[in-house]
N, C-alpha and C positions, 0 to 999 in steps of 0.2 A: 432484583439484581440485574445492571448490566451483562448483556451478554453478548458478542462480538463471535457471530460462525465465517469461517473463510470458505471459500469454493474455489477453484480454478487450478489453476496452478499447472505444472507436467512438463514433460520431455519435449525439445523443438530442436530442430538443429542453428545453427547459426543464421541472422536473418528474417527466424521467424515470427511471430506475432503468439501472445496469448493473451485473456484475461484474467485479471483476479475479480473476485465481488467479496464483500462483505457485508451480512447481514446481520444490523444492529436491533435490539431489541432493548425494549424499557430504558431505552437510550435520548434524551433530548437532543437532536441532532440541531436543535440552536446551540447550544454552548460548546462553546470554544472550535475547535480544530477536530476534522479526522482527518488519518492519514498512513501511509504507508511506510513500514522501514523492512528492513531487512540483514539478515546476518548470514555470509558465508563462511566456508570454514575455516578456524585457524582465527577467524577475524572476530571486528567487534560490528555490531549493530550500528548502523547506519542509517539514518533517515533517508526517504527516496520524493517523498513528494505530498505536502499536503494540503488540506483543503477547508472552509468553511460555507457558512449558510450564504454569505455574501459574495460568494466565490474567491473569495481571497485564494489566492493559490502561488506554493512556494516547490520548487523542484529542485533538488541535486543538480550541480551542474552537467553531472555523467548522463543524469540522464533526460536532458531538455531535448527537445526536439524527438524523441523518442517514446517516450511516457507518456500518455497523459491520463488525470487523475479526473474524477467525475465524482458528483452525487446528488444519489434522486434522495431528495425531503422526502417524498411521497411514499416512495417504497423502503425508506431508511436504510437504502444501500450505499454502496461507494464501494467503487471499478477504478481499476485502474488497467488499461489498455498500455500491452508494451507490446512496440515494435519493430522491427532491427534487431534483435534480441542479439545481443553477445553472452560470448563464454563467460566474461567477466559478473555478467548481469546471475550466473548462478549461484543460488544461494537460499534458504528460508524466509518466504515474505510475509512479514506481520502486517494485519489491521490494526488500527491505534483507535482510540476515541478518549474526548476528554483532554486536550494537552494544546500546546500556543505552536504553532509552523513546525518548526522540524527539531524541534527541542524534546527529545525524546523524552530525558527525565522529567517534564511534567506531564508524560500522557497516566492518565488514571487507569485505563481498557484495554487491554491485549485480548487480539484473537487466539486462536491455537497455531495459526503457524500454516505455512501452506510452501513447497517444494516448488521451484525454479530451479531445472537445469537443462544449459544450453549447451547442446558440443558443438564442436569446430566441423 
């Protein structure tokens, strides 16, 4: 069985930098897209930025230039490095695997969720 563990995540003030990772397991990290979304509150889930074997790579427009989204075949991870960090960017961020760019309802793999919040 698929299984998608997140790391990272915490408290920064406005400005700051953190990472996420995501460690894939019994995961074929050739097929299709992994990738990033996220949901804060009150809202709905939002894709943030995602990625394949070929590097194909797709970003929210909120968060271009800020994000950027990575992954190692080798270690069957995938980071996603934010920086500038706003208050807006707070919120719970999912690993995805298994799904097409930022098209959430086809992703197959959710991690458990990992805490992003930025204050002012």
């Amino acid at each position: 069985q698929v299984q998608l563990v997140q790391s990272g995540g915490g408290s920064v003030q406005s400005g700051g930098s953190l990472r996420l990772s995501c460690s894939a397991s019994r995961y074929n990290l050739e097929s299709n897209f992994m990738g990033w979304f996220r949901q804060a509150p009150g809202k709905e889930r939002e894709g943030v930025a995602t990625i394949d074997r070929y590097d194909s790579i797709a970003y929210q427009d909120f968060v271009k230039g800020r994000f950027t989204i990575s992954l190692d075949n080798g270690k069957s991870m995938l980071y996603l490095q934010m920086n500038n960090l706003e208050p807006d960017d707070t919120a719970m961020y999912y690993c995805a695997a298994g799904g097409r760019w930022l098209l959430q309802e086809t992703y197959k793999y959710w991690g458990q969720g990992t805490q992003v919040t930025v204050s002012s």
